[in-house]
Legacy VTK file of the C-alpha trace (Angstrom):
# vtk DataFile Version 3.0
C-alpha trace
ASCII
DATASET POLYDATA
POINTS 93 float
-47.989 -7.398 -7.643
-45.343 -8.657 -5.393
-43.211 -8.737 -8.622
-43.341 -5.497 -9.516
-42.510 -3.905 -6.038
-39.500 -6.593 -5.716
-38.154 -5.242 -9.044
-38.566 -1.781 -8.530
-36.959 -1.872 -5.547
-34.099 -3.469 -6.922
-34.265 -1.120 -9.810
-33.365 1.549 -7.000
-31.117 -0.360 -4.948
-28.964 -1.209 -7.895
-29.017 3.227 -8.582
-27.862 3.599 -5.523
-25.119 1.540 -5.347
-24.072 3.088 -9.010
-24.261 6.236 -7.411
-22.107 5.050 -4.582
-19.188 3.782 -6.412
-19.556 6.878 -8.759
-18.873 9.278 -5.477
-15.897 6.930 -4.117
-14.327 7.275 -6.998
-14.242 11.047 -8.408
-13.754 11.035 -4.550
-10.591 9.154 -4.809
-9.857 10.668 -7.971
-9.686 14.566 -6.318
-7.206 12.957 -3.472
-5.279 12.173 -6.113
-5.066 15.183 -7.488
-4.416 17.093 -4.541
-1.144 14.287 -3.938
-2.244 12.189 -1.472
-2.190 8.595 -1.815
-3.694 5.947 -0.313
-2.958 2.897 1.826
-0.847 2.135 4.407
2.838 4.028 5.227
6.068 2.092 3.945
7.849 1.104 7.021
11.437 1.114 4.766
12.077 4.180 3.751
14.981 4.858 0.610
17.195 6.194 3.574
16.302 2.955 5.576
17.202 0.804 3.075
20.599 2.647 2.478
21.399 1.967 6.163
20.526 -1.572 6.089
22.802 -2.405 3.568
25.355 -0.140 4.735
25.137 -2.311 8.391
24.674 -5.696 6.643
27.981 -5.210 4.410
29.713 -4.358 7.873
28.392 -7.776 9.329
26.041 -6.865 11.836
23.284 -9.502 12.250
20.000 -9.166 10.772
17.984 -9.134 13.846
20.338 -6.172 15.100
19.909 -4.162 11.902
15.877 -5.141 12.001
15.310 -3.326 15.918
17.795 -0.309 14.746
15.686 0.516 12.341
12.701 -0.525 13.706
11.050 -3.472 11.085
10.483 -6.357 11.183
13.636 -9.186 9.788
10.793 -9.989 7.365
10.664 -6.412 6.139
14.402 -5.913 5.961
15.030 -8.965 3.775
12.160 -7.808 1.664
13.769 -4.670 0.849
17.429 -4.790 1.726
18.519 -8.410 0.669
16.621 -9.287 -2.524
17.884 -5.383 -3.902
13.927 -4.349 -3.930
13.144 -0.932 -3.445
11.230 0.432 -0.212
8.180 -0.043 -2.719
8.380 -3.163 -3.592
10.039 -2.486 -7.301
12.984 -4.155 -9.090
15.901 -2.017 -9.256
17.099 -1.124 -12.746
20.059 -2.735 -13.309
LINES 1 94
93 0 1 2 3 4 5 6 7 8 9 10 11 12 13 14 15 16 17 18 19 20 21 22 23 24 25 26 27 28 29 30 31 32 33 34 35 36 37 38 39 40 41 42 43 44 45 46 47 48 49 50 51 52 53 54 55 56 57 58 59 60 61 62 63 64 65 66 67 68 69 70 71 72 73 74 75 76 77 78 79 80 81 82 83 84 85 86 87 88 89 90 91 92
Protein backbone atom coordinates (compact mmCIF):
# COMPACT_ATOMS: atom_id res chain seq x y z
CA UNK A 1 0.00 0.00 0.00
CA UNK A 2 2.74 2.29 0.96
CA UNK A 3 3.92 1.73 -2.69
CA UNK A 4 1.23 2.84 -4.37
CA UNK A 5 0.67 6.20 -2.43
CA UNK A 6 4.65 6.86 -2.78
CA UNK A 7 4.22 6.51 -6.58
CA UNK A 8 1.26 8.36 -7.04
CA UNK A 9 2.48 11.04 -5.35
CA UNK A 10 5.41 11.20 -7.36
CA UNK A 11 3.29 10.68 -10.38
CA UNK A 12 1.89 14.26 -9.35
CA UNK A 13 4.89 15.84 -8.16
CA UNK A 14 6.70 15.06 -11.35
CA UNK A 15 3.12 16.96 -13.27
CA UNK A 16 3.71 19.64 -11.45
CA UNK A 17 7.02 20.38 -11.99
CA UNK A 18 6.22 19.75 -15.97
CA UNK A 19 3.71 22.20 -15.56
CA UNK A 20 6.13 24.55 -13.92
CA UNK A 21 8.81 24.67 -16.43
CA UNK A 22 6.00 24.72 -19.14
CA UNK A 23 4.71 28.30 -17.54
CA UNK A 24 8.46 29.71 -17.13
CA UNK A 25 8.98 29.22 -20.35
CA UNK A 26 5.97 30.45 -22.73
CA UNK A 27 6.50 32.97 -19.81
CA UNK A 28 9.90 33.81 -20.96
CA UNK A 29 8.97 33.26 -24.37
CA UNK A 30 6.08 36.37 -24.33
CA UNK A 31 9.03 38.71 -22.70
CA UNK A 32 10.68 37.99 -25.54
CA UNK A 33 8.35 38.92 -27.71
CA UNK A 34 7.41 42.02 -26.22
CA UNK A 35 11.65 42.95 -26.42
CA UNK A 36 12.78 42.57 -23.22
CA UNK A 37 15.64 40.51 -22.40
CA UNK A 38 16.90 39.03 -19.61
CA UNK A 39 19.88 39.12 -17.26
CA UNK A 40 21.92 41.52 -15.94
CA UNK A 41 22.72 45.30 -17.64
CA UNK A 42 26.14 45.58 -19.64
CA UNK A 43 28.19 47.94 -17.68
CA UNK A 44 30.24 48.90 -21.26
CA UNK A 45 28.15 50.34 -23.36
CA UNK A 46 29.20 50.71 -27.55
CA UNK A 47 29.67 54.51 -26.61
CA UNK A 48 31.80 53.39 -23.53
CA UNK A 49 33.90 51.39 -25.33
CA UNK A 50 34.49 54.15 -28.04
CA UNK A 51 35.72 56.41 -25.20
CA UNK A 52 37.98 53.95 -23.73
CA UNK A 53 39.89 53.50 -26.63
CA UNK A 54 39.72 56.96 -27.62
CA UNK A 55 41.51 57.78 -23.85
CA UNK A 56 43.80 54.70 -23.99
CA UNK A 57 45.31 55.76 -27.57
CA UNK A 58 45.89 59.28 -25.84
CA UNK A 59 47.87 57.48 -22.94
CA UNK A 60 45.86 57.92 -20.04
CA UNK A 61 46.29 55.04 -17.54
CA UNK A 62 43.93 52.31 -17.27
CA UNK A 63 42.85 52.83 -13.79
CA UNK A 64 42.02 56.58 -14.83
CA UNK A 65 39.99 55.54 -17.87
CA UNK A 66 38.31 52.55 -15.53
CA UNK A 67 36.75 55.39 -12.63
CA UNK A 68 35.82 57.87 -15.73
CA UNK A 69 33.74 55.60 -16.94
CA UNK A 70 32.82 53.96 -14.05
CA UNK A 71 33.99 49.87 -14.47
CA UNK A 72 35.93 48.05 -13.21
CA UNK A 73 40.01 47.74 -14.99
CA UNK A 74 38.77 44.14 -15.34
CA UNK A 75 35.79 45.24 -17.40
CA UNK A 76 37.67 47.75 -19.51
CA UNK A 77 40.34 45.28 -20.65
CA UNK A 78 37.55 42.88 -21.35
CA UNK A 79 36.01 45.08 -23.77
CA UNK A 80 38.39 47.81 -24.79
CA UNK A 81 41.85 45.99 -25.04
CA UNK A 82 41.20 42.50 -26.46
CA UNK A 83 38.81 44.56 -29.42
CA UNK A 84 35.58 42.60 -27.86
CA UNK A 85 32.43 44.19 -28.15
CA UNK A 86 30.37 45.56 -25.02
CA UNK A 87 28.74 41.96 -25.44
CA UNK A 88 31.27 39.94 -25.27
CA UNK A 89 31.54 39.21 -29.32
CA UNK A 90 34.55 39.15 -31.68
CA UNK A 91 34.63 42.01 -33.90
CA UNK A 92 34.46 41.24 -37.61
CA UNK A 93 37.50 41.92 -38.99
Amino acid sequence: MGRVVRFVLTGLAQMERDILIERTRSGLEAARARGRVGGRPRLMTPEKVAKAKQMESRGCKIATVARELEVSRASFYRCALYELTPWGEEKES
